[in-house]
C-alpha positions in Angstrom: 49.2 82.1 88.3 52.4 83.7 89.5 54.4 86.3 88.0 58.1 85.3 88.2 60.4 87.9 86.8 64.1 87.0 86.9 67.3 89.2 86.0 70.9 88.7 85.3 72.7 87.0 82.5 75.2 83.9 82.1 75.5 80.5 83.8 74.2 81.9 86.9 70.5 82.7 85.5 70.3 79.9 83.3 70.7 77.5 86.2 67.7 79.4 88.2 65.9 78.9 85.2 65.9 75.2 85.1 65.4 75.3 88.8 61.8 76.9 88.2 60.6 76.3 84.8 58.2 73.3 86.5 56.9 74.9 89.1 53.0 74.7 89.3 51.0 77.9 88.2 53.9 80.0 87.4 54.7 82.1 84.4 58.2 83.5 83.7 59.6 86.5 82.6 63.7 86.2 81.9 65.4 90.0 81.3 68.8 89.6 80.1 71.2 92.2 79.7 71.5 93.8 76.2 75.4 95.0 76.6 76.8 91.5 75.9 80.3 91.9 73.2 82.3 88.8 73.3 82.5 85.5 72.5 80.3 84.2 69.2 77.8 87.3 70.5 80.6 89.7 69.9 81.5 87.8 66.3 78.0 87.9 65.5 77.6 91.5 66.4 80.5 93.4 65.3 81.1 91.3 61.8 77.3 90.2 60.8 75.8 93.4 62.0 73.9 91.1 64.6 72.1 92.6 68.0 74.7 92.6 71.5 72.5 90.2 73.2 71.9 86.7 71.5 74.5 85.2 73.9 72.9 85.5 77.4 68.9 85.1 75.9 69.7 82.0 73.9 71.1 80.7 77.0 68.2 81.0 79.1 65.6 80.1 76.5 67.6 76.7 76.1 67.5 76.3 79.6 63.5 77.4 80.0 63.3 74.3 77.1 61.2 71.6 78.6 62.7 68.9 75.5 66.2 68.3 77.2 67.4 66.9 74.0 66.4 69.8 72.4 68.1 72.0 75.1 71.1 70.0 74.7 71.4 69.9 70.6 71.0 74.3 71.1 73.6 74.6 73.6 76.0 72.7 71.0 79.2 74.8 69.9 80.8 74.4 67.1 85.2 73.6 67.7 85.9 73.5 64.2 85.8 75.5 61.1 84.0 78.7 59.9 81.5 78.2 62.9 83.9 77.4 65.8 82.8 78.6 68.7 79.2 79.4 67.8 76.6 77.3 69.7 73.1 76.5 67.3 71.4 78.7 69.6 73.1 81.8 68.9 73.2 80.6 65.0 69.1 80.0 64.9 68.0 83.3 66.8 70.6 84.7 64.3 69.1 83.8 61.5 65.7 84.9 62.7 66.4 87.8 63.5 67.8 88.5 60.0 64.9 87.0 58.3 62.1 88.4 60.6 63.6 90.7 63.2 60.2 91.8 64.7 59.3 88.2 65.3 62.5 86.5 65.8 62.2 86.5 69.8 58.3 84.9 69.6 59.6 82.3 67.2 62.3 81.1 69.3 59.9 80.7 72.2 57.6 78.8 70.1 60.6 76.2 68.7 61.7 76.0 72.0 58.1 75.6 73.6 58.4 77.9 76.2 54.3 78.0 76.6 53.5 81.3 79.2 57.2 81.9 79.6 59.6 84.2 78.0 62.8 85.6 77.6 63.3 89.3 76.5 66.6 91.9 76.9 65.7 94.2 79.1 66.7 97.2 75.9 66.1 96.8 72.4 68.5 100.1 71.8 72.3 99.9 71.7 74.2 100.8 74.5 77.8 100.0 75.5 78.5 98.8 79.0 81.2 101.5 80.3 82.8 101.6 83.8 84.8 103.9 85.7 87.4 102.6 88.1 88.4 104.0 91.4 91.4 105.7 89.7 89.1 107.9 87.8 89.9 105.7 84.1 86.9 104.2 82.1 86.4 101.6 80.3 84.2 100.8 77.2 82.8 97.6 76.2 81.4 94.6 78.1 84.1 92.4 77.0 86.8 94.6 78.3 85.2 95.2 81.7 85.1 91.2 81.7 88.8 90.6 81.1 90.0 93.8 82.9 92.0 91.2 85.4 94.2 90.1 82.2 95.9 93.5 81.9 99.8 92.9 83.5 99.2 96.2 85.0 96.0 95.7 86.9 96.0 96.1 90.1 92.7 95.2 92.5 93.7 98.3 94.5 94.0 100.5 92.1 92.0 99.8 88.9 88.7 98.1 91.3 85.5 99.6 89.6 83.5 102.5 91.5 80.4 102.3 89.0 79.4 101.2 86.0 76.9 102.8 83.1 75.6 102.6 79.9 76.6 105.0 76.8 74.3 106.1 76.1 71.7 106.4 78.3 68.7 103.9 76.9 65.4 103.1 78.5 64.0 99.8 79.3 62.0 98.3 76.4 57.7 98.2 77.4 58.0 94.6 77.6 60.2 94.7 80.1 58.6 97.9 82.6 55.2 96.0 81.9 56.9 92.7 83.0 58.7 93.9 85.8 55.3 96.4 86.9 53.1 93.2 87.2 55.5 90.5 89.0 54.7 89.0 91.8 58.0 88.1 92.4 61.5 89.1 91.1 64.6 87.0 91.6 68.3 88.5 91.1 70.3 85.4 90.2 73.8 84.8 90.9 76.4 85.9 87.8 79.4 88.5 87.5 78.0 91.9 89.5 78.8 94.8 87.1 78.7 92.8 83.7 75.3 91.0 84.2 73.3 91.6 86.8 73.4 95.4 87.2 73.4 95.8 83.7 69.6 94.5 83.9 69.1 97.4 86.0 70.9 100.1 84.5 68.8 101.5 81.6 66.1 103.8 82.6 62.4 103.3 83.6 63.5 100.0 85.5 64.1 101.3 88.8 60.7 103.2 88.4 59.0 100.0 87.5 60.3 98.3 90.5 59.3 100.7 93.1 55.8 100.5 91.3 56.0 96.9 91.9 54.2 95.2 95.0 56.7 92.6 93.5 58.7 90.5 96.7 62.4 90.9 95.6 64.6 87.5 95.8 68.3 88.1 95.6 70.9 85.0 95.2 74.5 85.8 96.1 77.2 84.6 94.6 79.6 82.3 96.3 82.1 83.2 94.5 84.4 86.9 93.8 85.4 88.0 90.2 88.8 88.7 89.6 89.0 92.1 88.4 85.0 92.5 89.6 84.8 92.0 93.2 88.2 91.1 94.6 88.0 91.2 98.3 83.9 91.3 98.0 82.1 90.5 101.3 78.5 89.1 100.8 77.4 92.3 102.2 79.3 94.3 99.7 77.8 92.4 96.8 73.8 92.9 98.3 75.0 96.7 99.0 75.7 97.2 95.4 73.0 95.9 93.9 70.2 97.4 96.4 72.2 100.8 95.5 70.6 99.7 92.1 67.2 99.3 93.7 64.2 101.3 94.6 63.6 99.6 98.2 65.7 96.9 99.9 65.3 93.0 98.9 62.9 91.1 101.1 64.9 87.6 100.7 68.5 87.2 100.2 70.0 83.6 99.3 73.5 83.2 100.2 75.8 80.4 101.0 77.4 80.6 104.7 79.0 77.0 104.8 82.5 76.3 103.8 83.0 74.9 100.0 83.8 71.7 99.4 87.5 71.7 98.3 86.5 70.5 94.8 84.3 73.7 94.2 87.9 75.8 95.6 89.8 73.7 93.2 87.3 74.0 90.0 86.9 78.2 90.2 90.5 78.8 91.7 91.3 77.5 87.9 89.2 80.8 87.4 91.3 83.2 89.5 87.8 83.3 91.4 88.2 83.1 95.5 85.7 82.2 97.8 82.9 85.0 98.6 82.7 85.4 102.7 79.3 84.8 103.9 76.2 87.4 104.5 76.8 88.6 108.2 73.8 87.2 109.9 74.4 90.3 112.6 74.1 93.0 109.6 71.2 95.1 111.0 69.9 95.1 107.2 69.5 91.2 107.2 67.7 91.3 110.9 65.1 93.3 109.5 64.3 91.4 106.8 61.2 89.3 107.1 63.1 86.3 106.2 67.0 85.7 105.0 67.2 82.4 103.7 70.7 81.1 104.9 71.9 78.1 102.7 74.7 76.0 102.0 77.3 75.6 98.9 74.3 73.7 97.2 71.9 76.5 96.3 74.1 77.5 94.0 75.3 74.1 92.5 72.3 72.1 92.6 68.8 73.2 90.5 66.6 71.0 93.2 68.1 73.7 96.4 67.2 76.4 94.3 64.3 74.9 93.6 63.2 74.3 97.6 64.0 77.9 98.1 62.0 79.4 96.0 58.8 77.0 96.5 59.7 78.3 100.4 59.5 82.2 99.5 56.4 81.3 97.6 54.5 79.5 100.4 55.6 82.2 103.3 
């Protein structure tokens, strides 16, 4: 059986997720990041005394859940009332969690029948997600990295993020070194750069467990920039920033070089998101890579592309 392990947070890893969860002879491992503070998360958190990451795991659990009506009766949120804007999958891993903390994760893989797969944080300590911007400021709290762009005063010139770290310093829970040690294969999904996919790499013991690894590394691009994130990102800037994260360079990179349909433009423009500019085929990193798998806008909108892609890396 394969090893899958798969990082990131949000839409972006969820939608890998249901790419892969019926692939033949594979076992998954989904590390989410543990710095999530908004949203129901951040209500759940900061006034119920609940942990920073039911948000992203709940997510990916639902979307590892091989009952779709069950998938789609836990991705339900509330509009109205004392439990607007909580979905039932933050509200049930909630509750376990308060009734059997030490369990609450194995439970929720066992409603949601998960079988060999799971879906862990990749910390069980508390750590804020901090960053420091090119002006020499920092900022404190997921959330507020997130909605930087809202600030009147920001400027992507100015206020652009250099780096971002935890506060303080936490290490990588076992689960997650052991998970990561004995992978076959790890795949970096697509999501916003510095508040969910670096943040899987950030606390320590993970970039140790990595080099360790005879695990291939997958990364999917986005194909789209974050305002306030990556304004004026290349491709290439977005892989240099997260290998800066890994031990050794990533053997596959997934990235869309094909112009967007104007309905994608028109649905994340509503975002203040602006098309990503493809990899550079001629970057002397991507020549010497034993394969770079060049697609169009669908890997990243349909979960059968994703799908052929990484069937492909697992039959080279």
């Amino acid at each position: 059986m394969k090893k899958i392990v798969t990082l990131g947070g949000g839409g972006g890893h969820a939608r890998v997720l249901q790419a892969i969860k019926d692939l033949p002879d594979v076992s998954i491992t989904a590390i989410c990041p543990s710095t999530d503070s908004g949203g129901s998360t951040g209500v759940l958190k900061f006034e119920y005394q609940g942990n920073g990451y039911i948000g992203d795991l709940t997510k990916c659990i639902a979307a590892l859940c091989p009952d779709d009506s069950l998938s789609k009766a836990l991705m339900y949120r509330f509009e109205n009332g004392p439990l607007s804007g909580h979905s039932v999958k933050n509200i049930l891993l909630f509750a376990l969690e308060k009734t059997n903390d030490a369990k609450a994760l194995p439970l929720m893989w066992q409603i949601c029948e998960l079988g060999e797969n799971k879906v862990i944080p990749v910390t069980n300590e508390k750590a804020e997600l901090c960053a420091k911007l090119n002006l020499g400021n920092n900022i404190e709290g997921e959330t507020n990295i997130d909605e930087i762009a809202k600030n009147p005063l920001w400027n992507p010139n100015v206020h652009a993020i250099s780096k971002v770290y935890l506060k303080p310093k936490v290490s990588a829970s076992a689960i997650a070194i052991n998970a990561v040690k004995d992978a076959d294969y790890i795949v970096i999904c697509p999501g916003d750069l510095y508040s969910s996919i670096i943040p899987t790499l950030l606390p320590e013991g993970m970039k140790e467990a990595i080099n360790e690894s005879r695990a291939k590394i997958i990364v999917f691009l986005n194909i789209m920039t974050k305002k306030g994130e990556t304004d004026n990102y290349s491709a290439s800037d977005m892989l240099e920033k997260i290998e800066e994260r890994l031990p050794r360079p990533a053997d596959y990179v997934v990235c869309n070089n094909a112009p967007l349909p104007d309905e994608i433009l028109i649905k994340y423009s509503l975002e203040n998101k602006t098309e990503l500019e493809g990899l550079d085929t001629n970057d002397p990193r991507i020549l010497c890579m034993p394969m770079a798998v060049v697609e169009d806008d669908q890997v990243f909108t349909s979960t059968q592309i994703i799908r052929q892609v990484i069937e492909k890396v697992l039959n080279s």
